[in-house]
C-alpha positions in Angstrom: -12.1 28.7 9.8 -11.5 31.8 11.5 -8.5 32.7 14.0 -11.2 31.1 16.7 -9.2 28.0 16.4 -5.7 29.3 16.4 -6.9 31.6 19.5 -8.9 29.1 21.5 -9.0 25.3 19.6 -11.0 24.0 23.2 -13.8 25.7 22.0 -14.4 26.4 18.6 -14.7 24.3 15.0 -18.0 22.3 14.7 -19.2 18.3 14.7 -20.4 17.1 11.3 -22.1 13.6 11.1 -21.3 12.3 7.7 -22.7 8.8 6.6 -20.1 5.9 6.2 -18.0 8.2 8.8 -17.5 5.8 11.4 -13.9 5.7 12.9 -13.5 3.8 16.3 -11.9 1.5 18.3 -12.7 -1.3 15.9 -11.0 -0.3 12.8 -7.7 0.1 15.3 -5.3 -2.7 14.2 -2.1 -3.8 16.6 1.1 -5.2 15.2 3.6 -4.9 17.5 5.2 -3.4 20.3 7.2 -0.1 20.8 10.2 -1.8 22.8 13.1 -1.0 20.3 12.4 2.5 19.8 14.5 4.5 22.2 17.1 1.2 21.6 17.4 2.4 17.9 16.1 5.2 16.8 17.4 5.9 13.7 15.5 3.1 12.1 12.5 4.0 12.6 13.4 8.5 12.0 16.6 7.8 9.8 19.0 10.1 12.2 19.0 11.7 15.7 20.3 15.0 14.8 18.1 18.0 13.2 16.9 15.8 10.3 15.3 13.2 12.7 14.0 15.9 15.0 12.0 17.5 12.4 11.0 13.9 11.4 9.0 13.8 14.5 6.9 16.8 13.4 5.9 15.8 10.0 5.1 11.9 11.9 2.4 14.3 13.9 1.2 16.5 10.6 1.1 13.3 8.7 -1.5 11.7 10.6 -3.8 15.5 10.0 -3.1 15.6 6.6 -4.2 11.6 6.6 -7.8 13.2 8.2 -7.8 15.8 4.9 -7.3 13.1 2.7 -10.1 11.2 4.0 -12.6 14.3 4.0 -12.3 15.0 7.6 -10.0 18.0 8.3 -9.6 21.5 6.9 -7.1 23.5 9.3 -3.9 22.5 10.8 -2.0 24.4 12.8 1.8 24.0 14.3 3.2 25.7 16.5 7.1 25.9 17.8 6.7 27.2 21.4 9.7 29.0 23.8 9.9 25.9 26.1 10.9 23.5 23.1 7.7 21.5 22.8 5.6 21.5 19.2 2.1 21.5 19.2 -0.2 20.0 16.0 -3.9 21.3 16.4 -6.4 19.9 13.9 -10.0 19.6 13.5 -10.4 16.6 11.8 -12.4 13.6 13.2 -10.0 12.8 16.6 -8.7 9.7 17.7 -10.9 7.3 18.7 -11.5 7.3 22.6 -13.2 3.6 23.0 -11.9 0.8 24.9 -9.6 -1.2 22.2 -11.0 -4.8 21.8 -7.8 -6.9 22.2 -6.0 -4.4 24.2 -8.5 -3.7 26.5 -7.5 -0.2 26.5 -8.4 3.5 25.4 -7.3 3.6 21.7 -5.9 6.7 21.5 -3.6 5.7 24.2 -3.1 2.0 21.9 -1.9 4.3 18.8 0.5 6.0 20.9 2.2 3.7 23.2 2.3 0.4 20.3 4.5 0.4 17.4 2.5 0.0 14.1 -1.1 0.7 15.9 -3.3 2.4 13.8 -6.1 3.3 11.4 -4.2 2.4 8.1 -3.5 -1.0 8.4 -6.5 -2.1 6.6 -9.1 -1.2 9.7 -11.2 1.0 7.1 -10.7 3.9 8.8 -8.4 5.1 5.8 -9.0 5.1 2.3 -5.4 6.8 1.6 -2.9 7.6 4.0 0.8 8.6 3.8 3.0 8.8 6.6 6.9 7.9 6.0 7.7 4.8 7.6 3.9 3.8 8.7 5.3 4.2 12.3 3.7 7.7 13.3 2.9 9.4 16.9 3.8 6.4 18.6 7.9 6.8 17.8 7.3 10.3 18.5 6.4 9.5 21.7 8.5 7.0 22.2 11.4 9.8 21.6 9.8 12.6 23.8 10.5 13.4 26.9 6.7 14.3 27.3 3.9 14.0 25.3 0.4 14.9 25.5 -2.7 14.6 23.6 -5.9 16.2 23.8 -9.1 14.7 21.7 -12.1 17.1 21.2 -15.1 14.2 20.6 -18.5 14.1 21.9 -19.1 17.2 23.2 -15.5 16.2 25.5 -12.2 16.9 26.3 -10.1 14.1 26.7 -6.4 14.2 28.3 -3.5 11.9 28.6 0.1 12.4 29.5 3.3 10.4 28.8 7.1 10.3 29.3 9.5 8.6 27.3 6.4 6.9 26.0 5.1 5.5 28.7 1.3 6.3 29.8 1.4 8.5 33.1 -2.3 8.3 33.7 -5.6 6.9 32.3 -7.1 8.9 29.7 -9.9 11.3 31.6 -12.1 13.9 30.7 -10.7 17.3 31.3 -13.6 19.5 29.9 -16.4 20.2 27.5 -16.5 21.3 24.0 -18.5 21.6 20.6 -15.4 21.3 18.1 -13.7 18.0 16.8 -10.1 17.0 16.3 -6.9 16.6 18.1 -3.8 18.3 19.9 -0.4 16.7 20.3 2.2 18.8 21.8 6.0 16.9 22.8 8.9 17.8 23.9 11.4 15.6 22.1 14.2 14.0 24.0 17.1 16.3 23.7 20.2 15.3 25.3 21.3 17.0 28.3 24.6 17.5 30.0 24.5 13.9 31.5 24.5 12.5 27.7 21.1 11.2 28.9 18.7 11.9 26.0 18.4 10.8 22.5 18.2 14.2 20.1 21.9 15.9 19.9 20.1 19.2 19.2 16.1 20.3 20.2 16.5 23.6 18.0 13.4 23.4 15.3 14.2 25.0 12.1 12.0 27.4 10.9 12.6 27.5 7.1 13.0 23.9 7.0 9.3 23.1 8.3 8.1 26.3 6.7 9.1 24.5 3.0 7.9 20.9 3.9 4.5 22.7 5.5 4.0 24.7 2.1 4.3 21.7 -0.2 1.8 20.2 1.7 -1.2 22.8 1.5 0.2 23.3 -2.5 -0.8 18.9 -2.7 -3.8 19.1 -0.7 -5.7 22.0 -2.4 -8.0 24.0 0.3 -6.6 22.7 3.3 -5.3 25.6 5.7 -2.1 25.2 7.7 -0.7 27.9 10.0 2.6 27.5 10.9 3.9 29.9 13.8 7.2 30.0 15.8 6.8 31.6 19.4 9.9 31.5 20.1 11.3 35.0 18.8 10.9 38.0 20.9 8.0 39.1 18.1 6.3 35.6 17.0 6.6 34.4 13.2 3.2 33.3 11.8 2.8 32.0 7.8 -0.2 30.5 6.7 -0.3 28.2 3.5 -3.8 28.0 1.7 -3.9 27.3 -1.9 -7.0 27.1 -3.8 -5.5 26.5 -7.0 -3.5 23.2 -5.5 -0.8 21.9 -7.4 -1.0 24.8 -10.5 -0.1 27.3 -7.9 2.4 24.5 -6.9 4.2 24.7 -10.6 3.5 28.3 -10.7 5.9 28.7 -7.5 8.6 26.8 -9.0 8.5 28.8 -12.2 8.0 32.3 -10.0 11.9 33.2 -11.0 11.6 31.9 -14.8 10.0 33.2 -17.6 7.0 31.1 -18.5 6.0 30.1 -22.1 2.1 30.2 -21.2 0.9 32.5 -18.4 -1.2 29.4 -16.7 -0.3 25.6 -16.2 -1.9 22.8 -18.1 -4.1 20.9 -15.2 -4.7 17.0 -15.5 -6.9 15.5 -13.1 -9.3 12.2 -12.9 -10.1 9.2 -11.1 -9.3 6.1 -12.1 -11.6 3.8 -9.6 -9.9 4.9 -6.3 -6.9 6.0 -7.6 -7.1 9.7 -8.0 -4.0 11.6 -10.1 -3.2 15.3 -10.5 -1.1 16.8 -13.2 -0.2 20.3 -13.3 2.6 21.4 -16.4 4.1 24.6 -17.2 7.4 25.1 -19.7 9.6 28.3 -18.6 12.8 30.0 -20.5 15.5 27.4 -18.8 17.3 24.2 -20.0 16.6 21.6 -17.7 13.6 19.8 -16.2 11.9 19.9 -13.1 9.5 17.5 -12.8 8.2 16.3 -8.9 6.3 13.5 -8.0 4.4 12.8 -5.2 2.1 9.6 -3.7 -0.3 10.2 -0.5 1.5 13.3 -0.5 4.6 11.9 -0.2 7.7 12.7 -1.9 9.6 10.5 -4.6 12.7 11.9 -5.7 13.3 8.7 -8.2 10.0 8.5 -9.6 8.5 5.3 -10.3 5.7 4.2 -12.2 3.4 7.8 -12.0 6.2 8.9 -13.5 7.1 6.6 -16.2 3.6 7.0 -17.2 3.5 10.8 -16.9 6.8 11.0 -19.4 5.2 8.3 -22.0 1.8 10.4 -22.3 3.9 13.5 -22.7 6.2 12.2 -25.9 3.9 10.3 -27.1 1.4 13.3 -27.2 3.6 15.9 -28.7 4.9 13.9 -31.3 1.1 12.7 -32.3 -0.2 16.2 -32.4 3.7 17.4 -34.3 2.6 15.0 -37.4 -1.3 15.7 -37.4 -0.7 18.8 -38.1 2.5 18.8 -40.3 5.1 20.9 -37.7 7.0 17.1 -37.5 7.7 16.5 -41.2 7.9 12.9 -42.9 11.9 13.3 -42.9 11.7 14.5 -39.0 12.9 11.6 -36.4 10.3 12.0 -33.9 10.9 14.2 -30.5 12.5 12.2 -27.8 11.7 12.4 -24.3 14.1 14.6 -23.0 13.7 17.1 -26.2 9.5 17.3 -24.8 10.7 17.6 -21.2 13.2 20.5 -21.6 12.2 23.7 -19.9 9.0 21.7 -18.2 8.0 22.4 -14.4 5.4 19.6 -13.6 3.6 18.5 -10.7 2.4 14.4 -11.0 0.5 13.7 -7.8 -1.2 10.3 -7.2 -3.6 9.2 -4.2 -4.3 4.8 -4.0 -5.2 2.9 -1.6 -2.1 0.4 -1.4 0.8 1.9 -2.6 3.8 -0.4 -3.3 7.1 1.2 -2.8 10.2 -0.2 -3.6 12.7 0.7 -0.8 11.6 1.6 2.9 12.2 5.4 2.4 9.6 5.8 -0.4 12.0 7.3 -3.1 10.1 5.3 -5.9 6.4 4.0 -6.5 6.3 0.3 -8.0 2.6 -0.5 -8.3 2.5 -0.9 -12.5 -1.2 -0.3 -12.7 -0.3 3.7 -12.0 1.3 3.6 -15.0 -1.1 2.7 -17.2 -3.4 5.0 -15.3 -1.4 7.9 -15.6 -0.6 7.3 -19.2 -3.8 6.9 -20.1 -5.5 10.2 -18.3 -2.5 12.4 -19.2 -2.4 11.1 -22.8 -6.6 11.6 -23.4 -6.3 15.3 -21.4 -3.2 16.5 -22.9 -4.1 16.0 -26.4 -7.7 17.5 -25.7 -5.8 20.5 -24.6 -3.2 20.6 -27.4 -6.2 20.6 -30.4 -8.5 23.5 -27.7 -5.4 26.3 -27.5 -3.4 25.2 -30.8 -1.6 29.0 -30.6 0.4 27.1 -26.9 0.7 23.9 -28.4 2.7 25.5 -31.6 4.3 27.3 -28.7 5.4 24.1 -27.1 6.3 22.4 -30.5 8.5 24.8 -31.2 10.5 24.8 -27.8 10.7 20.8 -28.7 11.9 21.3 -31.8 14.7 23.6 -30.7 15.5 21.3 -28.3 16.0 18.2 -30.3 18.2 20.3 -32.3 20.3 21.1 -29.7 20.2 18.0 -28.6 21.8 16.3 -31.6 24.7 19.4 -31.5 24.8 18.3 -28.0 25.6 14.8 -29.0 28.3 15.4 -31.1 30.1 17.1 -28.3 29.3 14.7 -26.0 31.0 12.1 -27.9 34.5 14.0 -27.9 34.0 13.9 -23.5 32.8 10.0 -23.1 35.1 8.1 -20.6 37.5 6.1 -22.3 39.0 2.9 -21.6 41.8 2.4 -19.2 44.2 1.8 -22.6 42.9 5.2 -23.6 43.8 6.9 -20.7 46.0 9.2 -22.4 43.1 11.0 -23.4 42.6 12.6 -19.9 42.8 16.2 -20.2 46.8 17.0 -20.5 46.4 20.0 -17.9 45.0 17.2 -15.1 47.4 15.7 -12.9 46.3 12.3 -12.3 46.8 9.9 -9.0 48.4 6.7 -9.4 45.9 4.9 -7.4 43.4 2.9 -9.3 40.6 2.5 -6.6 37.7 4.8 -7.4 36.7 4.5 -3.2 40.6 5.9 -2.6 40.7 8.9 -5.1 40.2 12.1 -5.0 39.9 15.3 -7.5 40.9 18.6 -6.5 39.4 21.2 -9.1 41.5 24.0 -8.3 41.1 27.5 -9.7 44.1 29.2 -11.3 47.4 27.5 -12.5 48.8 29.3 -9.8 47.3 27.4 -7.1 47.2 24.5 -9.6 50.9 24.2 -9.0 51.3 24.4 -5.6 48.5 21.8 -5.3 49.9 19.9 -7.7 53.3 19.8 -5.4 51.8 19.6 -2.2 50.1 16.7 -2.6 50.0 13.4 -2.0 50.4 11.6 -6.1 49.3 8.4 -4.7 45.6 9.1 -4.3 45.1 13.1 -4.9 44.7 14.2 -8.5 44.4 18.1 -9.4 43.0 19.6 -12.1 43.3 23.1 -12.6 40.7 25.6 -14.1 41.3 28.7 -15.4 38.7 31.6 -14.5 35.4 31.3 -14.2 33.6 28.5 -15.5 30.1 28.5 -17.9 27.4 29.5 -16.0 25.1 26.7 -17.7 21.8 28.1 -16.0 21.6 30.4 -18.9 23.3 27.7 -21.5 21.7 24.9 -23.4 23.9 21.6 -23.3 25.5 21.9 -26.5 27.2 25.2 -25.3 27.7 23.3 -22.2 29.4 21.0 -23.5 31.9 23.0 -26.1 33.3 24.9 -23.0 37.1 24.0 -22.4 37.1 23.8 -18.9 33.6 22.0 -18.2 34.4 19.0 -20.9 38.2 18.6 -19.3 36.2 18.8 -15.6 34.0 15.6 -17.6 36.6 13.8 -19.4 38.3 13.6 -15.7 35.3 12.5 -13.7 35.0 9.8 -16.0 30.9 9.3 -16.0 29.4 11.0 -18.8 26.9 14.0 -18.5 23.1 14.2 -18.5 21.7 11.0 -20.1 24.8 9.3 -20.5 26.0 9.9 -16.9 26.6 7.0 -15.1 28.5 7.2 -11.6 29.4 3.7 -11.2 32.4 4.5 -14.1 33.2 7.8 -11.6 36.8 7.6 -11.0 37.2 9.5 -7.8 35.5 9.0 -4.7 35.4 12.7 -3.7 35.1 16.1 -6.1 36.8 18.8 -4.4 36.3 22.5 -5.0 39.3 24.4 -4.1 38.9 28.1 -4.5 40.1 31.3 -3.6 38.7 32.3 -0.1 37.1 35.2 -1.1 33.7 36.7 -3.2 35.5 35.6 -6.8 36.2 32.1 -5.3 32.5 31.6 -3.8 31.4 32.5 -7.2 33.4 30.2 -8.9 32.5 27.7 -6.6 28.5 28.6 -7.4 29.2 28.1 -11.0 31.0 24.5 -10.6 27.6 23.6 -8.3 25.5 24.9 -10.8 26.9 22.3 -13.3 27.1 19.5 -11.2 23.0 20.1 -10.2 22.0 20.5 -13.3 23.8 18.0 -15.2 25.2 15.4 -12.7 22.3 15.8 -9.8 23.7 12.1 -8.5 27.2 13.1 -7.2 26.1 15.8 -4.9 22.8 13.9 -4.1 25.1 10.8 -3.3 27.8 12.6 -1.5 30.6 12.4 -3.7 31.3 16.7 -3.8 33.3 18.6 -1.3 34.0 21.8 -0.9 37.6 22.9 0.8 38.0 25.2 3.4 41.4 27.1 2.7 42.4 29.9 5.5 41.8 33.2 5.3 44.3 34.7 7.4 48.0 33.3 8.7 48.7 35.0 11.6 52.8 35.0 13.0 54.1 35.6 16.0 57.5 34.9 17.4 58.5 32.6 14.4 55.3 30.2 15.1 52.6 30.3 12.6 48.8 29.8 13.1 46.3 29.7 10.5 42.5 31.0 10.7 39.2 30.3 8.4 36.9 32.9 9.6 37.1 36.6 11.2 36.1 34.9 14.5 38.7 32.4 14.8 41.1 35.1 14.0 39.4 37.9 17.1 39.8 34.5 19.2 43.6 33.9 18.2 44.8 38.0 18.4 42.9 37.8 22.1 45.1 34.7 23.0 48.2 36.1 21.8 47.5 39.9 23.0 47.0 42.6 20.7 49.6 44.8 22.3 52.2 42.2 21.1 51.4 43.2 17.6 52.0 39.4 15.9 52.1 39.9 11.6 48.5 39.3 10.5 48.9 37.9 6.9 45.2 37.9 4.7 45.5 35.5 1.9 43.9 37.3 -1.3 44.3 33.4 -2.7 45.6 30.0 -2.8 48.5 30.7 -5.3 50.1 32.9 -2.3 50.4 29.8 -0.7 53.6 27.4 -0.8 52.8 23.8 -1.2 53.8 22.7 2.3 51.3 25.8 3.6 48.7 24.1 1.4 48.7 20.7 2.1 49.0 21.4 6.1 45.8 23.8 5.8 43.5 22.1 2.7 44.9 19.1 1.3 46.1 17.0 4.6 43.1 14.6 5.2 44.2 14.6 8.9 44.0 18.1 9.8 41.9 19.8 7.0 37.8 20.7 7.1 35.9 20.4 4.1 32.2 20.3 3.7 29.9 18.2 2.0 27.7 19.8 -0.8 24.2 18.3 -0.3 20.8 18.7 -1.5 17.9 18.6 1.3 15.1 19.8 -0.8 15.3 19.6 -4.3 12.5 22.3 -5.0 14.1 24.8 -2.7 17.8 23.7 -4.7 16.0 24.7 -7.9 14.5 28.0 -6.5 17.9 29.4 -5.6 19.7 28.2 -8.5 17.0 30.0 -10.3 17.3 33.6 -8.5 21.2 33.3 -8.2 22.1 31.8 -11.9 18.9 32.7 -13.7 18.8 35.5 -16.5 15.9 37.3 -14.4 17.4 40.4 -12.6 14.8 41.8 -10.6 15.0 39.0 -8.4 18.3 38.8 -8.0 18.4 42.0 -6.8 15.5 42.3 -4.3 17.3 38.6 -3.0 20.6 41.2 -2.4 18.5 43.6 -0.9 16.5 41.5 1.5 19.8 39.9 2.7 22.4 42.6 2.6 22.2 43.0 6.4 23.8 39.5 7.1 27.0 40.4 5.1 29.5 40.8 7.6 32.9 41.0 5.6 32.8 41.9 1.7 35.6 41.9 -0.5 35.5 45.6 -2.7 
């Protein structure tokens, strides 16, 4: 497609007949009504702050992507505009225009004014669709404040408006054309001053969309999306277009790493109409990143496309490790995680019926994938191990180290197990512990310096706050395998304290506090000490930040005094704001903390301890690929892109320590 659609969509892209094509008002199914939308929104989005806004954006792409999946759209195109609407342009096949059988009315206007009315419900107008919640435009325009849609079908233009969902006149021909597809633009609900609304914020995130937009051109390989924001004074355009699909996909995730093999293993096949993608590339680091996808949809815990992906893999490696004698007879075969370490893999399947097992999609349950998987991966694989036998030694090799590092790791890991409530004397001796036995109640402070450790220690409250203090700067482990890890003084006392075990032996329901604070210095050395503690946690106990449980404290960075009243400020702009208030003329004593240990224990607990009057913030992880990438280029033993990161980014440093 040229920019003819991007320019001018009314009147370009072309109308292809295909056989078996047809998509009307008959294959429109109704299930219900759209009355409890606006009531409750965030069951149907999840949340009506900037998650759930951007939710209503990928509903609208969804539904073009749906149209690529079925062989009926090739460009997509979004487009943030200055007045706060988004508009999704594709050239797929439209919606259907006729009158609705039951409903006796247009059906485009049925699919967007009745919950769960659509093509996908087993109408035949999908083969494989994705979608989140299988609740689409029709909750986004429920939550608009207007909507429109334009369908390109026929040779026509067809138009209808809406507010808050409801229809504001009959669908009617505006105008002609010789293109295909459909615009949606909406303006979602934000609240206003009245608290009349339904979105506390209308501001569209750029880079958030931008990541979500590129993931789906890497799954759909050839489709184009152009993704521009209008709303800067000069316009931001990115277009995604990837040829090579998923392979560029794992190529991208290892673009910070060094790679064992210069080009990903691909998998692909059909399996009667269950298609499946594989695309695997092992890189220098010690961990595993391995993301799985169905109808283009996300599942962080895996499922059965992924048990079948990891069984072909072992199974595979340890086959081809004894054909050809690197295994010996006296070798225990590789493990799982010894074949997965250092892999970056794609698994992307496409069904018909997928069978999820929780209503956010996190994990696939239909056990035939498995088996499909298994088998395709398994029969490809090994037919690529025997063709390039110099990258299979390769990847034997990296195994092997692996499993021995593994079994070194083991033996350390046995000295940081959790022990039994009788054994509780053999908590590190440097933590001090909280007397309350609730997990739910308790909290770890993870202070850095025994200076701070003992004011913290005194300041606060023994019933349900335990400190443990660490000295210097932790292991980075992005450049350390687990048995390293895991002989490191300060990392196996921050283990033996959480109580929960570490990579495969973590557990979190044995986790014996609630919340995992970091408490350092507020300054570069304490932000890097804070890096290295999240660096741990993500790689080697991913479930406590992805489930809430770490915190990080917000200790002041100024105490400012003035006529024998003290006030304390986080940031350079709270302090401008508290020196205006008191007058600069009066010259008040302006104290900046170089770090905790300068504070007393009263100043500590009234600033970052007191649970009603401190700030701390949540550590979470909103895209997992996007976690990795940064981890990567911040922890990673690859320079160059460290540095060009610091170089493309200097200009938003406003106050650096020297």
């Amino acid at each position: 497609m040229d920019n003819q659609l991007h320019n001018n969509p009314e009147i370009s892209g072309t109308h292809v007949d295909r056989p078996g094509a047809a998509y009307d008002e008959n294959q429109i199914q109704v299930l219900e009504g759209l009355e409890a939308v606006r009531k409750r929104p965030g069951m149907y989005i999840g949340s009506t702050d900037e998650r759930g806004l951007h939710h209503l954006v990928y509903e609208i792409v969804d539904n073009a992507v749906d149209e690529a999946l079925a062989g009926f759209c090739h460009e997509i195109l979004i487009t943030l505009h200055k007045d706060g609407s988004c508009s999704v342009v594709d050239d797929g096949r439209g919606f259907p225009v006729g009158i609705h059988p039951k409903i006796g009315r247009p059906a485009v206007e049925v699919c967007l004014t009745i919950l769960h009315a659509g093509g996908k419900f087993g109408g035949g107008g999908y083969k494989v669709s994705g979608g989140l919640h299988g609740v689409g435009a029709s909750v986004v325009n429920a939550l608009s404040r207007h909507m429109q849609v334009n369908v390109y079908q026929d040779g026509k233009i067809y138009q209808q408006e809406y507010e808050r969902g409801k229809v504001l006149y009959d669908l009617k021909v505006v105008g002609t054309t010789t293109r295909t597809g459909t615009t949606i633009r909406f303006w979602p609900d934000v609240k206003g001053e009245d608290g009349d609304g339904i979105f506390e914020t209308g501001d569209f995130q750029f880079d958030v969309l931008k990541t979500r937009f590129r993931e789906m051109a890497f799954l759909n390989r050839g489709i184009r999306i152009v993704f521009t924001d209008e709303r800067p004074d000069e316009p931001v355009e990115r277009v995604f277009h990837y040829e090579g699909g998923i392979s560029e996909f794992v190529k991208y995730i290892n673009k910070k790493k060094d790679v064992l093999f210069p080009e990903p293993i691909s998998i692909s096949g059909m399996v009667g109409t269950t298609s499946v993608e594989v695309a695997l590339q092992y890189n220098d680091s010690y961990s595993e990143n391995i993301f799985t996808f169905v109808n283009n949809i996300h599942t962080p815990d895996g499922g059965t496309h992924m048990a079948g992906f990891c069984m072909a893999i072992t199974r595979v490696i340890n086959d081809y490790g004894r054909k050809h004698n690197i295994l010996k007879a006296s070798d225990a075969n590789l493990s799982g995680e010894d074949t997965r370490e250092g892999m970056a893999a794609i698994v992307s399947v496409k069904l018909e019926d997928p069978q999820f097992e929780s209503q956010t999609k996190s994990k696939l349950g239909n056990s035939e994938v498995r088996t499909i998987v298994n088998s395709l991966v398994g029969q490809q694989l090994a037919d690529y191990l025997e063709e390039n036998p110099q990258t299979a030694k390769l990847i034997l090799e990296r195994c092997l180290a692996a499993s021995r590092a593994r079994e070194a790791a083991r033996k350390a890991r046995d000295l940081t197990r959790r022990k039994t409530v009788l054994e509780s004397a053999s908590l590190p001796g440097k933590l001090a512990d909280c007397s309350e036995r609730d997990p739910k109640k308790c909290e770890i402070f993870l202070v850095e310096g025994d200076s701070a450790g003992g004011s913290a220690k005194m300041g606060r409250d023994r019933h349900f706050q335990a400190i443990l203090p660490l000295r210097g700067k932790i292991l980075n482990v992005e450049k350390t395998r687990l048995d390293r890890v895991l002989a490191n003084e300060e990392i196996k006392a921050m283990i033996t304290a959480f109580g929960c075990g570490v990579g495969e032996d973590f557990d979190i329901s044995k986790l014996r506090y609630d919340r995992i604070v970091c408490m350092t210095d507020a300054d570069v050395d304490g932000s890097h000490i804070r890096i290295l503690m999240l660096t741990f946690f993500y790689r080697y106990m991913r479930p406590l930040i992805e489930q809430g449980h770490v915190y990080a404290a917000r200790p002041p960075l100024y105490k400012v005094t003035y006529q024998k009243q003290e006030r304390y400020c986080y940031d350079d702009e709270e302090l401008d704001r508290v020196m205006n208030e008191i007058g600069r003329d009066k010259k008040p004593d302006v104290q900046r903390y170089k770090g905790l240990g300068e504070m007393s224990a009263e100043q500590l607990w009234n600033t970052t301890m007191d649970p009603k009057q401190r700030t701390m913030l949540r550590v979470s992880v909103e895209d997992a690929i996007a976690a990795d990438e940064i981890m990567s280029l911040l922890m990673g033993e690859k320079v160059e892109p460290r540095r060009e990161f610091i170089e493309q980014n200097s200009k938003l440093v406003l106050d650096l320590d020297i």
